[in-house]
NUVEX-381470 format. One line per 5 residues: their letters; for each residue x, y, z of C-alpha. Coordinates in steps of 0.25 Angstrom, whole numbers, plus 5000, padded with zeros to 4 digits. Example, Ala and Ser with C-alpha at 12.3 -4.5 7.8 and 13.67 -1.06 7.14 Angstrom:
NUVEX-381470
AS> 5049/4982/5031  5055/4996/5029
This chain:
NUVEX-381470
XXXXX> 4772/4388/5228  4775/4400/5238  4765/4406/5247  4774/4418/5255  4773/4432/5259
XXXXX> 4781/4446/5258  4788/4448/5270  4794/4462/5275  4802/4459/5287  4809/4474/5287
XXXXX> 4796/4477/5291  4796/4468/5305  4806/4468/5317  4815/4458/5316  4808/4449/5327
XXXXX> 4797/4448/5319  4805/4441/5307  4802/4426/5312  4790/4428/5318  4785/4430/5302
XXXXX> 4793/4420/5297  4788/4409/5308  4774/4414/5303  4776/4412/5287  4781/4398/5291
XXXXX> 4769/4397/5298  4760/4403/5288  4767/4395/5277  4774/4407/5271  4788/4402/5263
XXXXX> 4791/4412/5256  4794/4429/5258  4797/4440/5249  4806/4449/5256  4813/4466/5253
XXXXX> 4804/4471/5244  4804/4482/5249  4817/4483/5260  4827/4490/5252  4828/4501/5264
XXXXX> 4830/4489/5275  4840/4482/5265  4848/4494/5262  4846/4504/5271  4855/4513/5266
XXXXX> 4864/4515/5252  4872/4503/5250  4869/4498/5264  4862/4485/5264  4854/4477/5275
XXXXX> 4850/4463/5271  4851/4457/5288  4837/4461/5290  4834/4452/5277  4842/4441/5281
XXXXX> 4836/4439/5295  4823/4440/5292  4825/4429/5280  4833/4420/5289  4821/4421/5298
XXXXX> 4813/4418/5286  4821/4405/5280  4820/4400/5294  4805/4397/5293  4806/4393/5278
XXXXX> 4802/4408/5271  4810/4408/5256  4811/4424/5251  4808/4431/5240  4818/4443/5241
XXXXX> 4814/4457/5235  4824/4468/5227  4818/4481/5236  4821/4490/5225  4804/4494/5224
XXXXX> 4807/4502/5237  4821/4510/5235  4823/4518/5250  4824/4531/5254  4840/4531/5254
XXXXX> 4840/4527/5240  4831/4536/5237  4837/4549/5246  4849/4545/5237  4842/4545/5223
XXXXX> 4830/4552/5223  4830/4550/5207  4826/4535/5212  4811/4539/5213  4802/4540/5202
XXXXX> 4798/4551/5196  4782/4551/5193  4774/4555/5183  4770/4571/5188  4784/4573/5190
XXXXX> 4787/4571/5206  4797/4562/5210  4790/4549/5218  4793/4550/5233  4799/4539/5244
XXXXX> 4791/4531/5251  4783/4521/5242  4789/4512/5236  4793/4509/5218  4800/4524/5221
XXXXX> 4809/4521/5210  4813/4525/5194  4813/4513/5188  4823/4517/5178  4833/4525/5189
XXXXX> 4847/4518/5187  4851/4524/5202  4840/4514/5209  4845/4504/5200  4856/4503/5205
XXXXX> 4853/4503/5220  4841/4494/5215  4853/4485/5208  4863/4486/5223  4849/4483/5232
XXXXX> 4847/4470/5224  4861/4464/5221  4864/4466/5237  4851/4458/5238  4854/4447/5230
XXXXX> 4869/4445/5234  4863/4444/5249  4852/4434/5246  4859/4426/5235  4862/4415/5241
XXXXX> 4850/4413/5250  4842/4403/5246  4829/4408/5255  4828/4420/5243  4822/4412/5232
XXXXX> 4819/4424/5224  4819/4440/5222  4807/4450/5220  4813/4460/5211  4807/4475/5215
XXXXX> 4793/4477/5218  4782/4477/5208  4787/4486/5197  4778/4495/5189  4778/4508/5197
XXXXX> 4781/4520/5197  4784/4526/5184  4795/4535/5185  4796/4549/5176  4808/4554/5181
XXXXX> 4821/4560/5167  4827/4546/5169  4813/4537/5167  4813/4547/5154  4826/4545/5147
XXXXX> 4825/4530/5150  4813/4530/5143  4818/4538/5131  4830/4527/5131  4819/4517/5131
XXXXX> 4811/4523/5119  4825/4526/5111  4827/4510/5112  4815/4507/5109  4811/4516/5097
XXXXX> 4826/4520/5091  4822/4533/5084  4813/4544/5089  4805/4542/5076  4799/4528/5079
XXXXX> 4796/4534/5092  4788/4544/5088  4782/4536/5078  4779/4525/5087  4773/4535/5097
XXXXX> 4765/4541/5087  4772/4554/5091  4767/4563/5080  4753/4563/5090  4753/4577/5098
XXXXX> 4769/4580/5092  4774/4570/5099  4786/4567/5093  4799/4564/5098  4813/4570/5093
XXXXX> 4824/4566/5104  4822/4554/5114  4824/4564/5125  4810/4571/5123  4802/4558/5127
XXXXX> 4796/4562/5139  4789/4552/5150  4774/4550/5149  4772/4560/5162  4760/4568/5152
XXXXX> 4745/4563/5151  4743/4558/5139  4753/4553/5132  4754/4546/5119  4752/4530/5121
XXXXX> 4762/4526/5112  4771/4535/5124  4765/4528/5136  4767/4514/5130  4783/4516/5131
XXXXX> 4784/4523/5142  4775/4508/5149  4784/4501/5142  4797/4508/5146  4791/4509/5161
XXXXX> 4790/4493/5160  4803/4491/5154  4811/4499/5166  4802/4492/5176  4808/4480/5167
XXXXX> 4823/4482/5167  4823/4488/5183  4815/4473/5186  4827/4464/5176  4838/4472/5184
XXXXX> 4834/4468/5197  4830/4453/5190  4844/4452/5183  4850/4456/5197  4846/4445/5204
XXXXX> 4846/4437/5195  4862/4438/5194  4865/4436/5208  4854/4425/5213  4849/4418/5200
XXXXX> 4845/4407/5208  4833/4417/5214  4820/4420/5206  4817/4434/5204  4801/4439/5202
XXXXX> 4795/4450/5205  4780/4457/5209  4771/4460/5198  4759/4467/5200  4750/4459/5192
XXXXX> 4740/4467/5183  4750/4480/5185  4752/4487/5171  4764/4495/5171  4774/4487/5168
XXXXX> 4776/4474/5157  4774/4464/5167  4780/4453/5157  4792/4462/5154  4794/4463/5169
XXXXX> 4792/4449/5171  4802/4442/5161  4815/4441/5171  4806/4438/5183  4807/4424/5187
XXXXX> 4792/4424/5190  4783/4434/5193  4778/4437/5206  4764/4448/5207  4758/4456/5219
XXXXX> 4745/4450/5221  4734/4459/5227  4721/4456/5223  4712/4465/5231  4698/4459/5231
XXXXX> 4693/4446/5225  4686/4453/5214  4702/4456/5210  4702/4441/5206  4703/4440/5192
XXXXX> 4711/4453/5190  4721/4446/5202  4721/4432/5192  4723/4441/5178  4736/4446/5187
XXXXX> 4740/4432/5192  4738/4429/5176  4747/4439/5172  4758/4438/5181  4757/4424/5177
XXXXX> 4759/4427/5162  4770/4436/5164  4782/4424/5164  4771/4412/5160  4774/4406/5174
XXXXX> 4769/4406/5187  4771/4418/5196  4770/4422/5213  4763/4433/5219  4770/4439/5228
XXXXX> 4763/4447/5235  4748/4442/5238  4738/4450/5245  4735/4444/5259  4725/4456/5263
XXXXX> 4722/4471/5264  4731/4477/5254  4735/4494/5255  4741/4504/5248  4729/4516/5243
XXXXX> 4717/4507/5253  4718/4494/5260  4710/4483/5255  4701/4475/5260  4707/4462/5267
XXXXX> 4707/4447/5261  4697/4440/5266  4700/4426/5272  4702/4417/5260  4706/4427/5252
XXXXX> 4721/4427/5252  4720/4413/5251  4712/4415/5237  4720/4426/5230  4732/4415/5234
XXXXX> 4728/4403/5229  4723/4413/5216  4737/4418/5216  4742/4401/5214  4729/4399/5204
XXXXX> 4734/4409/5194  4751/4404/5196  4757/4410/5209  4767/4400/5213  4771/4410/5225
XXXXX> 4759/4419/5234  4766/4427/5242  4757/4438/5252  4761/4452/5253  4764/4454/5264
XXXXX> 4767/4445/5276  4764/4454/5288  4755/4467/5286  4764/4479/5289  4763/4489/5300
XXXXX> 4768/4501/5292  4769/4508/5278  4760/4509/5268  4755/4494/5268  4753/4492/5281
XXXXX> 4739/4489/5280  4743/4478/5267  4740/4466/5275  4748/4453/5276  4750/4439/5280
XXXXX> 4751/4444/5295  4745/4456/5298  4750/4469/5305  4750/4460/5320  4759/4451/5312
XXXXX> 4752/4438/5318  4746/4426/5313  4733/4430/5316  4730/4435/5300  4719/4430/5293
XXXXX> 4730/4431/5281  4742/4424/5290  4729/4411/5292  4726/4411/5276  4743/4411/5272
XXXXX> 4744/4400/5281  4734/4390/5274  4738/4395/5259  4752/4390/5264  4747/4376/5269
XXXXX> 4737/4375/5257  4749/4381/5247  4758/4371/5254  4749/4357/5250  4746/4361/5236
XXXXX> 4760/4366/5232  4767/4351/5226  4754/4352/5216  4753/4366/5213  4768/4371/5210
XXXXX> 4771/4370/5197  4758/4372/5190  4754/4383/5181  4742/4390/5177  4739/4386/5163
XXXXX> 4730/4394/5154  4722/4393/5141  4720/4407/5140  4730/4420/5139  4726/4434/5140
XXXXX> 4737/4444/5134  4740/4454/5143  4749/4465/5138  4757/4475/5147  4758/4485/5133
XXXXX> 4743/4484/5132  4741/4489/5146  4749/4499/5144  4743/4504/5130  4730/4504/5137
XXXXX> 4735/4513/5148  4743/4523/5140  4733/4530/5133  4728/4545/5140  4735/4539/5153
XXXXX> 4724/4531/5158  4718/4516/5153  4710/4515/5142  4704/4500/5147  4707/4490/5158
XXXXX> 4720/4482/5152  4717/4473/5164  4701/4474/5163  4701/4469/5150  4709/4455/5151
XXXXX> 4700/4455/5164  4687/4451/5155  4694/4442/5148  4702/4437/5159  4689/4435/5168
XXXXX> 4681/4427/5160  4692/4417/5157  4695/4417/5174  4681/4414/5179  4681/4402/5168
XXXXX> 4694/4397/5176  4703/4398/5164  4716/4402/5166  4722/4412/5159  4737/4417/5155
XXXXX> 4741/4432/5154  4751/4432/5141  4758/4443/5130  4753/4447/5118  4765/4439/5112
XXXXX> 4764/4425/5121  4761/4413/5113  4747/4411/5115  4746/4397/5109  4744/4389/5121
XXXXX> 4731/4398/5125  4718/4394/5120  4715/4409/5120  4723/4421/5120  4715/4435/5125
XXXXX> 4721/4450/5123  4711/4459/5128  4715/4475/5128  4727/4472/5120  4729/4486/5113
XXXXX> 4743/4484/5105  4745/4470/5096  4757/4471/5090  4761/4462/5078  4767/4451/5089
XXXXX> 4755/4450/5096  4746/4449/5085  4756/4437/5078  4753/4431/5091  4738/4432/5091
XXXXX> 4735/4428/5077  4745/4415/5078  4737/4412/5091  4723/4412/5084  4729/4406/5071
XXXXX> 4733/4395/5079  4719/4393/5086  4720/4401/5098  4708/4410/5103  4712/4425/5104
XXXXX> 4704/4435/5111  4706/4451/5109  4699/4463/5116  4696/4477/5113  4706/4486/5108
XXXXX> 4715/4475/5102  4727/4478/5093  4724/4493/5093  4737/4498/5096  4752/4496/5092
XXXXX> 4764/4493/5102  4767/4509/5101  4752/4511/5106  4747/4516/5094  4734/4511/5088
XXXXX> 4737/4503/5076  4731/4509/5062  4725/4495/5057  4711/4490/5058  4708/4484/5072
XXXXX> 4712/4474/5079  4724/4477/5070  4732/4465/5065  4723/4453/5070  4711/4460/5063
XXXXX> 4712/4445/5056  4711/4438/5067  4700/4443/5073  4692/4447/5061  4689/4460/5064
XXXXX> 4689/4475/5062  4686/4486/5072  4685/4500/5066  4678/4507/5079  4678/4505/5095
XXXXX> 4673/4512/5105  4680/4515/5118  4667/4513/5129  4674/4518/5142  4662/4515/5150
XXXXX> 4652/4514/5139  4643/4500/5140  4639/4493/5126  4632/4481/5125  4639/4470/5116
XXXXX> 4630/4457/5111  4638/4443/5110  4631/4434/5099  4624/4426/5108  4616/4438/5114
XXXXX> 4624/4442/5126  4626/4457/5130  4637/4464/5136  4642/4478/5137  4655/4482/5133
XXXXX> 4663/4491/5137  4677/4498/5138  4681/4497/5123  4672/4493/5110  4680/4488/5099
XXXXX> 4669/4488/5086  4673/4476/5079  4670/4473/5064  4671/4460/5062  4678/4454/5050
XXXXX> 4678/4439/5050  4674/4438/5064  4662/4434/5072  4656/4444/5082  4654/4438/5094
XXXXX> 4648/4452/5099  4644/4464/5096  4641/4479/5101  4625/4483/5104  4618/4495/5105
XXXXX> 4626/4508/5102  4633/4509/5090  4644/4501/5090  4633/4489/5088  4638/4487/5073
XXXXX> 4652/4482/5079  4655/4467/5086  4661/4467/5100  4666/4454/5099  4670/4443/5090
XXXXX> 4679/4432/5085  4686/4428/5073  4692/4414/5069  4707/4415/5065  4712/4404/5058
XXXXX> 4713/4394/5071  4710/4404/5080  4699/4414/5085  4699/4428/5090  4689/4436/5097
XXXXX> 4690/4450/5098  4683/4457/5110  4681/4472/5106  4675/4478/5120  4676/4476/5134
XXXXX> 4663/4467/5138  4655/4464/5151  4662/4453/5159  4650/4444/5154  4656/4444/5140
XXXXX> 4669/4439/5142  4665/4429/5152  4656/4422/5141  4665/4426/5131  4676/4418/5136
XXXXX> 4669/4407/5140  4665/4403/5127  4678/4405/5122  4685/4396/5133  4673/4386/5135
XXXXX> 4685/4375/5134  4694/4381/5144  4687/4383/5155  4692/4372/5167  4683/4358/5169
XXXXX> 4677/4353/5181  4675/4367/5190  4662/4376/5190  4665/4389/5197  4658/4401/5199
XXXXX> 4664/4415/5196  4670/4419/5210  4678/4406/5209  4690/4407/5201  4697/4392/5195
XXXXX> 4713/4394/5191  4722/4382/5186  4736/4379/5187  4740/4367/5182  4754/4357/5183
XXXXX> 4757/4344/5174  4743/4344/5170  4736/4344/5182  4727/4355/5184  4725/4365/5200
XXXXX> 4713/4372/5198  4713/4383/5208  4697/4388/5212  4694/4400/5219  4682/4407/5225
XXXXX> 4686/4422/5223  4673/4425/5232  4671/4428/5248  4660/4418/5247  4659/4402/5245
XXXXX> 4659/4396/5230  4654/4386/5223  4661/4377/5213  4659/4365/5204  4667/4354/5201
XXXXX> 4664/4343/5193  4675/4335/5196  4683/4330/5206  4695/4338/5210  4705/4338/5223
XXXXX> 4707/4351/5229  4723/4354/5230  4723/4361/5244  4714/4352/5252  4716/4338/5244
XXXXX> 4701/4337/5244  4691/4331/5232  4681/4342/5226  4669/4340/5217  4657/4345/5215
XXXXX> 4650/4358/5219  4662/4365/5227  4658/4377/5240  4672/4386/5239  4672/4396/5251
XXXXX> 4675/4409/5249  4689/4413/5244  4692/4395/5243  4702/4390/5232  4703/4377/5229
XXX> 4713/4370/5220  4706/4358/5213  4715/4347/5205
């Protein structure tokens, strides 16, 4: 387990260099990532190359123990290469070519900066190859923007579609081309989705294509390394809940995956815990963060500061949910450019004054006496949430805008499972689900016949499976399937739904069986059951005839099928009843304290944390030893504001 920081020393003098490093050794800091962004320092001009500054300023580094993460800098080509092959940067969607001086300024499908991306990275790696300081390499910079329109975007896409489709008449058919004379009769008239309103089935491929360039740039620069230091891990930073880019494809060469960790406000918890999940679920392993907020944050506005404790919190959360490495962005708060008020470690003074540089210091010492127990373990969960980078898309490409909250959806779910300290895996539609007690797929638009094999094995077999609104109603083309819905697991959940109602910011109330009201809104499915039980239905307005919830037993198994978006209430009792066996023994806690496990040869950390600016009460009704301090607990429990304990 890591605790380390980013570190940009071509922004200091060189006199600075072991003053920082005497205070990371102080501040328990052993590990840096390095050059994400120092292409310009480490080639200041064409096929000129600089890697001194680098070397010094690691030496300085090894001296006081500091291991290093080195970066590919190819998420900030500079101005030379760009004065050379202005072609380089991307062409945006009304037409203007993308200007220097941000940053991601590059076509990701332009074979000129693959190639100087391909020089850059092999000079880097035949420098550092044999330095046992680099244990690993960040590849780029958290891929995903921008998307580039430019002629050469457009015949690689119309390569992309020819491969995939073979004939220009399964295209069309596929596309649904015959809507608005659509159809297609050479490859060459397929244009980029620059228009409003384009036909989903359109913007599906053009997502997939996006991800896929984004794909093959990342294996390039994976493959690379790879070759010439094999002996070095290669990850790099997600951005957690981002939805551009199939996150799994991405993640398959990684080594491990690393995510950029800003949670902005503790009311950001569960949706911070859902990204931790998912990142989690990319690979089926542990993950790091690699970079952790340690205070205001800036780009469009500054946010408000951590409060002491804070950062200490949304640490230790980071470990709950699998981190094996937190790592702060940044080490010292720069002085100039557009982050300059993004704070870190050290602020702008650069002393060891920082409420931040006091709070790093004893998460190191604590980090340091719980380490021999806690490396190794893993979060183990009895519950998986299918979360589908196609379905997001579907969602989003339809009239240019969101029908629902892909991410608001599983939140209902995923909520109500947190605040009963279950923990919770983020799978495919085509993992195994049999080691899950129950499987959950809300908002899952397009169930192809792999997916549904899945699901119906998992329920045959005895598994609980749960659907939300709008399920199975489209094709893998983005076109809405013709049969009754839900489609091909009609049988399986015993229904039929004939009608819905799209409710936008509509209310209707809905009654559970045992009395309770709850409005519903977002999305009405109108659900006839067939051989299932209703477990509620709609009130008041006309849909009334109709159920809004209900479950069917399937040989072993049982499904439930949710057909509307509910208050938070609903899901919080609904779920409850359905994991009443689940839910961790032995600790009461109220709903600001979150409980997370990891868990190694049996043994079981259970990680409790008051996401709340004011003191907690829990309840143990057993003896447990808190991990950190080596002290017994039992009994009622004060936690002050922002505490974490670590119970065995």
């Amino acid at each position: 387990m890591y605790l380390g920081a980013d570190y940009y020393p071509e922004h200091w003098e060189k006199e600075r260099w072991p003053i920082d490093a005497e205070l990371m050794q102080r501040a328990g800091i052993s590990l840096v990532r390095l050059a994400e962004f120092a292409w310009s320092k480490l080639e200041p001009e064409d096929d000129l190359y600089d890697f001194a500054w680098l070397d010094e300023a690691m030496d300085i580094l090894n001296e006081k123990g500091v291991e290093v993460i080195l970066s590919t800098p190819t998420a900030a080509p500079p101005s030379w290469l760009i004065g050379k092959h202005p072609q380089i940067l991307p062409l945006l969607k009304n037409g203007e070519r993308m200007g220097f001086g941000k940053r991601r300024h590059y076509c990701i499908t332009n074979r000129t900066y693959y190639h100087y991306s391909e020089r850059i990275i092999t000079k880097l790696a035949e420098h550092y190859k044999n330095n046992p300081q680099v244990i690993g390499w960040q590849v780029d910079n958290e891929f995903g923007n921008p998307k580039c329109y430019c002629n050469n975007c457009k015949k690689e896409f119309q390569h992309w579609l020819k491969l995939k489709y073979k004939t220009l008449e399964n295209l069309n058919q596929s596309w649904g081309n015959a809507f608005w004379s659509h159809d297609y009769i050479c490859w060459e008239h397929i244009p980029l989705p620059i228009v409003d309103y384009h036909n989903p089935s359109f913007d599906l491929d053009f997502m997939r294509f996006f991800s896929d360039m984004n794909v093959k740039y990342s294996n390039m620069q994976i493959e690379l390394l790879k070759s010439i230091t094999p002996d070095k891990f290669v990850t790099h930073n997600f951005m957690g809940l981002f939805p551009e880019l199939n996150y799994y494809d991405l993640a398959e060469k990684y080594d491990f995956v690393s995510w950029d960790n800003y949670p902005q406000g503790l009311e950001k918890r569960f949706h911070v815990a859902l990204a931790h999940d998912v990142m989690r679920g990319l690979k089926k392993k542990n993950f790091w963060v690699m970079e952790q907020q340690c205070g205001c944050i800036t780009r469009e506005d500054i946010t408000p500061a951590l409060s002491p404790g804070e950062m200490r919190l949304w640490t230790y959360h980071s470990y709950a949910h699998g981190a094996e490495a937190v790592v702060y962005f940044r080490w010292r708060a720069c002085t100039f450019g557009i982050e300059q008020f993004h704070s870190g470690i050290l602020q702008h003074d650069g002393t060891d004054k920082s409420i931040t540089y006091k709070e790093t210091a004893q998460i190191a010492s604590e980090i340091d006496r719980i380490r021999p127990q806690l490396e190794g373990s893993k979060v183990i969960s009895p519950v998986a949430i299918i979360y589908d980078y196609e379905n997001i898309w579907v969602n989003h490409s339809y009239q240019e805008k969101p029908m629902y909250n892909y991410s608001d959806e599983i939140l209902r779910f995923y909520k109500a499972i947190r605040k009963k300290g279950i923990n919770v895996d983020i799978v495919k539609p085509t993992d195994d689900f049999s080691k899950y007690k129950v499987g959950i797929a809300p908002l899952m638009y397009i169930v192809d016949d792999k997916t549904t094999n899945n699901i119906k094995k998992y329920v045959k077999e005895g598994g609980t499976f749960i659907a939300g609104f709008r399920f199975g109603i489209k094709d893998r083309h983005s076109n809405i399937v013709k049969s009754i819905l839900p489609g091909k697991l009609r049988e399986l959940f015993g229904i039929s739904i004939y009608a819905w109602d799209n409710l936008r910011e509509r209310k209707i109330e809905v009654q559970t069986r045992s009395g309770e009201v709850y409005q519903a809104d977002t999305f009405a499915d109108l659900i006839t059951p067939e051989k299932a039980k209703p477990l509620a239905e709609y009130k008041n307005s006309w849909h009334a005839s109709y159920a809004a919830v209900t479950v069917n037993t399937f040989a072993e198994g049982k499904s439930y099928y949710v057909g509307c978006g509910l208050a938070q209430g609903f899901y919080d009792k609904f779920i409850a009843e359905i994991l009443k066996g689940l839910v961790p023994e032995g600790i009461k806690v109220p709903d600001e304290v979150e409980i997370t496990l990891r868990e190694k040869n049996g043994k079981k950390f259970v990680f409790v944390m008051n996401f709340s600016d004011k003191s907690s009460r829990i309840f143990l009704n057993k003896e447990y030893t808190e991990l950190k301090e080596k002290k017994k607990l039992q009994g009622e429990i004060n936690l002050d504001p922002f505490e974490v304990l670590i119970l065995v």
